[in-house]
Rosetta silent file (secondary structure, phi, psi, omega in degrees, C-alpha in Angstrom):
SEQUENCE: XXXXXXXXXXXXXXXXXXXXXXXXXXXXXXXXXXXXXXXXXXXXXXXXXXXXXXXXXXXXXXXXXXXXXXXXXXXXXXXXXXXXXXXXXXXXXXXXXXXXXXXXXXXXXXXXXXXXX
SCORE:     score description
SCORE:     0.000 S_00000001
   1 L     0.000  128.934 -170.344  -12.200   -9.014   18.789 S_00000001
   2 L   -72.212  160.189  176.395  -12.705   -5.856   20.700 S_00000001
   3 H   -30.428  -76.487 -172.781  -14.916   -2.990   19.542 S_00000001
   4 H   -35.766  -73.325  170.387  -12.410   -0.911   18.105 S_00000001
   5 H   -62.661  -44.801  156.132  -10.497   -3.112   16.128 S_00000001
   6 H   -34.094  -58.550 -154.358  -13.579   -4.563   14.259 S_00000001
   7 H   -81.294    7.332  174.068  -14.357   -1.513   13.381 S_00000001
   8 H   -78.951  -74.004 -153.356  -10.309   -0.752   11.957 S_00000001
   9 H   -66.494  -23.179  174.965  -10.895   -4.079    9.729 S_00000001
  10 L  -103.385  -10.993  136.267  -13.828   -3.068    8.138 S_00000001
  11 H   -47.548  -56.099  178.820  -12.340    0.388    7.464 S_00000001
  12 H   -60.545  -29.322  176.340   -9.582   -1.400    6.129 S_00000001
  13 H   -91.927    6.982 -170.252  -11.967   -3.370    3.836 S_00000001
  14 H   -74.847  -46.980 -160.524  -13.585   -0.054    2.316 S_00000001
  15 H   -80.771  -16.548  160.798  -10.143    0.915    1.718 S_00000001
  16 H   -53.430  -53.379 -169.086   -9.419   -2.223   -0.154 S_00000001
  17 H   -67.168  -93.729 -163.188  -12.173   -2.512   -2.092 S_00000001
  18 H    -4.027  -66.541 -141.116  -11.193    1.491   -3.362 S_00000001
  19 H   -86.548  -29.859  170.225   -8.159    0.915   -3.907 S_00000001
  20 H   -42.614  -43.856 -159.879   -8.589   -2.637   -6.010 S_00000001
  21 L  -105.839   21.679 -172.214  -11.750   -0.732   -7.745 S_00000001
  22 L   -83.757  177.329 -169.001   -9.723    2.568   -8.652 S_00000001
  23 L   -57.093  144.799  147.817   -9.706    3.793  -12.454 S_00000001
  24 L  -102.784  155.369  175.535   -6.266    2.123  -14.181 S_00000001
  25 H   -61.373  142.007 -162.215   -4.471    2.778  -17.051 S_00000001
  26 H    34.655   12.560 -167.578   -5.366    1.241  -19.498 S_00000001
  27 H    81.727  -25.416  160.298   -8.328   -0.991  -17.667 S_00000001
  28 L   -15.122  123.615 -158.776   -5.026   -2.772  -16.146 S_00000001
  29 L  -135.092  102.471  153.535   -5.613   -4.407  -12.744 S_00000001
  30 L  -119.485   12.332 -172.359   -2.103   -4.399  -11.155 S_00000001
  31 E   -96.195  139.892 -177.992   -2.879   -3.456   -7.654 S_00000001
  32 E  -129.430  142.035 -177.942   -2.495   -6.036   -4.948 S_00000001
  33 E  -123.257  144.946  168.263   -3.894   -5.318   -0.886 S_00000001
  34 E  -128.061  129.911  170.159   -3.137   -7.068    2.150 S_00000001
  35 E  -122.813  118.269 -177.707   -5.147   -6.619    5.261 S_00000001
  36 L  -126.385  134.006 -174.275   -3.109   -7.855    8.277 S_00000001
  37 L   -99.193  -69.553 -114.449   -4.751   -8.157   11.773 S_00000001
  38 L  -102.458  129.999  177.762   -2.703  -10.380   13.913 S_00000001
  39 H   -27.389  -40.035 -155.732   -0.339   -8.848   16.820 S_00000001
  40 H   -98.958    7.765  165.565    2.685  -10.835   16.025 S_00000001
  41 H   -96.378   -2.209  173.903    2.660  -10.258   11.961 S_00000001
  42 H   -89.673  -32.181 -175.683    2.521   -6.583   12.723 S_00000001
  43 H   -63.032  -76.579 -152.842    5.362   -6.896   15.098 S_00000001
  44 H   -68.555   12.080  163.138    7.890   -8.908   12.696 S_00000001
  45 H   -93.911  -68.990  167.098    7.132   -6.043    9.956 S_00000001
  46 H   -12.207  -57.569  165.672    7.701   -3.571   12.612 S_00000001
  47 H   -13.809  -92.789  172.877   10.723   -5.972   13.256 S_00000001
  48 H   -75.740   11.831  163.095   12.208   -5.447   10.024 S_00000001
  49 H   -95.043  -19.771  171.238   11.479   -1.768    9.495 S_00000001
  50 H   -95.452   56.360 -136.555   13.420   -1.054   12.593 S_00000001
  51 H  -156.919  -74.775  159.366   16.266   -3.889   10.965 S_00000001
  52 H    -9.172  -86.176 -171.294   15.741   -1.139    8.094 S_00000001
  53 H   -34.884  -27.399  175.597   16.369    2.314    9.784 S_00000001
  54 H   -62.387  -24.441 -145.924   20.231    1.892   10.213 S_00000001
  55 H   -99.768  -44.043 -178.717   20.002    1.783    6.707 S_00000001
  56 H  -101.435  -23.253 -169.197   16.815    3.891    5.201 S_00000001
  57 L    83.891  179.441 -140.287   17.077    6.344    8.405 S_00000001
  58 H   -71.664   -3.236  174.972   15.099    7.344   11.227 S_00000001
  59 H   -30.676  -86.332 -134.480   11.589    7.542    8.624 S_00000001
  60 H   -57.955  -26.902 -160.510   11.522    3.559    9.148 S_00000001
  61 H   -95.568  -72.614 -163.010   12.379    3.820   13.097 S_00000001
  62 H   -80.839  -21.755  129.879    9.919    6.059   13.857 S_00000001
  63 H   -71.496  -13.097  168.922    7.481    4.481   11.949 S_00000001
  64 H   -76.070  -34.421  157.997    7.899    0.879   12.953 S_00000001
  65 H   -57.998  -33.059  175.401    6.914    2.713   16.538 S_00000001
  66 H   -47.691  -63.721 -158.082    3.951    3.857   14.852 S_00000001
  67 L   -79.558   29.641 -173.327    3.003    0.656   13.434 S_00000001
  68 L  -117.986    4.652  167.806    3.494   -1.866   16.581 S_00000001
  69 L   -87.245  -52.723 -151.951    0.499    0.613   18.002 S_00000001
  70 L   -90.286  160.138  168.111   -1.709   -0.114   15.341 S_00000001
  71 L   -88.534  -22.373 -128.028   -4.139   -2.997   15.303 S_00000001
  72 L  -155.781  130.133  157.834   -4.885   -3.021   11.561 S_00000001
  73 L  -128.092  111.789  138.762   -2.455   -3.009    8.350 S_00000001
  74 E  -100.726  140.533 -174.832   -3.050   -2.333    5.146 S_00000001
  75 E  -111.494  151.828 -177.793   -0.801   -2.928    2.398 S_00000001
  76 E  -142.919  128.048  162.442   -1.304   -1.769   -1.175 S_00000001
  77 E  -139.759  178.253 -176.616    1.137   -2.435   -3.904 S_00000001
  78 E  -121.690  161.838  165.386    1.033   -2.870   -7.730 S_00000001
  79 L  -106.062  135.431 -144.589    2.638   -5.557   -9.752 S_00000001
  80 L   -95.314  121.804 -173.754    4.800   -4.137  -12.245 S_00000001
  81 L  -154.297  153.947  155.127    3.182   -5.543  -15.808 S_00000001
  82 L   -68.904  100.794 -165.230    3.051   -4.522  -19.591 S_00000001
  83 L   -96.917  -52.427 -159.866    0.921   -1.494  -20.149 S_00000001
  84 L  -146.517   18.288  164.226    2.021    0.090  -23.578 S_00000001
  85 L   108.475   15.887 -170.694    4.679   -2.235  -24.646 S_00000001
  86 L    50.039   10.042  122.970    8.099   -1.112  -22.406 S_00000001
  87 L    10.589  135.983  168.358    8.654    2.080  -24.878 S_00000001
  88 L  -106.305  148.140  173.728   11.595    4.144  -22.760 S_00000001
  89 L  -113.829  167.549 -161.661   10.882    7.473  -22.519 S_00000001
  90 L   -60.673  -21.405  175.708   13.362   10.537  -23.241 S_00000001
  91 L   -77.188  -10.750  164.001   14.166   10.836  -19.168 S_00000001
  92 L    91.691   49.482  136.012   15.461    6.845  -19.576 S_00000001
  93 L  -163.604  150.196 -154.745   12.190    5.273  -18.054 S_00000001
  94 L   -88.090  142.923 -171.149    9.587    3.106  -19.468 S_00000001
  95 H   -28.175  -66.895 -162.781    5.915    4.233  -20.128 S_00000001
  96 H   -56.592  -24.968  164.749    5.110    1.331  -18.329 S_00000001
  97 H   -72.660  -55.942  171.242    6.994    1.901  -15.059 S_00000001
  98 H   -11.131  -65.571 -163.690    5.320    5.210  -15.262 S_00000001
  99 H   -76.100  -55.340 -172.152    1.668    3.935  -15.909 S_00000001
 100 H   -65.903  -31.190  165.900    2.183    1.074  -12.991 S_00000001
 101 H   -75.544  -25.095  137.570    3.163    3.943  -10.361 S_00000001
 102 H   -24.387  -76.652 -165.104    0.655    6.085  -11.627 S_00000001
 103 H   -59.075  -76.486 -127.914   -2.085    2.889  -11.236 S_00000001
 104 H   -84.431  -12.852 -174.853   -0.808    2.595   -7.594 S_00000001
 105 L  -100.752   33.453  170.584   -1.179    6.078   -6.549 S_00000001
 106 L   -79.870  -67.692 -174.704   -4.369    6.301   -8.027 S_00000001
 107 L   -64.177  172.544  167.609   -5.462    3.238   -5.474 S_00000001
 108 L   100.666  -44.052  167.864   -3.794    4.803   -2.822 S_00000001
 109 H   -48.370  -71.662  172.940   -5.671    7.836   -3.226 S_00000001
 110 H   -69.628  -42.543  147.998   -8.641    6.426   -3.513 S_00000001
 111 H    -9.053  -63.148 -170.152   -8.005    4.447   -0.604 S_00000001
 112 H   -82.112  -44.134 -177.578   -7.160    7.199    1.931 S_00000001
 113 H   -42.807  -62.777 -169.807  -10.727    9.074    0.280 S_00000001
 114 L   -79.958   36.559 -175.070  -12.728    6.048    1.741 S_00000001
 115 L  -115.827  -25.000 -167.493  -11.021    6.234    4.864 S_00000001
 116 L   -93.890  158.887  147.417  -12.684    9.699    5.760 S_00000001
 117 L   -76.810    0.000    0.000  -16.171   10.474    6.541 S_00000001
């Protein structure tokens, strides 16, 4: 592994560990990370995001060029769980969808923080 790229993966694991160790709602641990190095699993997501763009628009297309550049992916998502019971709230969505997008753009946050110097 070249120079470069090492040093992408262990960036990538700072930003894991953030986003895995940011504050949650309720002490909830729904956040899930993927760190993917190898050329041809970045391609078929590339793959399908430009599979995507007829669909999502030119976002996904011009990012799927982005990401067939990079050496290093991380992915951060949450798992959608029972925070405060499913309660709906008066706009007709539940606390809990709230609270789990809330938890991921916490980690996400923190994430991009430990990415800077």
């Amino acid at each position: 592994m070249d120079e470069i790229k090492e040093t992408l993966v262990q960036v990538a694991k700072l930003m894991k560990i953030s986003a895995i160790t940011a504050p949650k709602a309720r002490g909830v641990d729904n956040i899930v990370c993927k760190i993917i190095e190898d050329d041809e699993t970045i391609g078929k997501i590339a793959g399908e995001m430009e599979n995507l763009s007829s669909e999502l628009g030119e976002a996904y297309l011009r990012d799927a060029r982005s990401l067939r550049n990079s050496k290093v992916l991380l992915l951060i998502g949450c798992k959608i769980v029972e925070i405060m019971g499913n309660r709906m709230t008066d706009i007709g969505i539940s606390e809990d969808m709230i609270l789990n997008i809330l938890n991921l753009g916490i980690a996400l946050g923190s994430a991009l923080t430990s990415s800077t110097p």
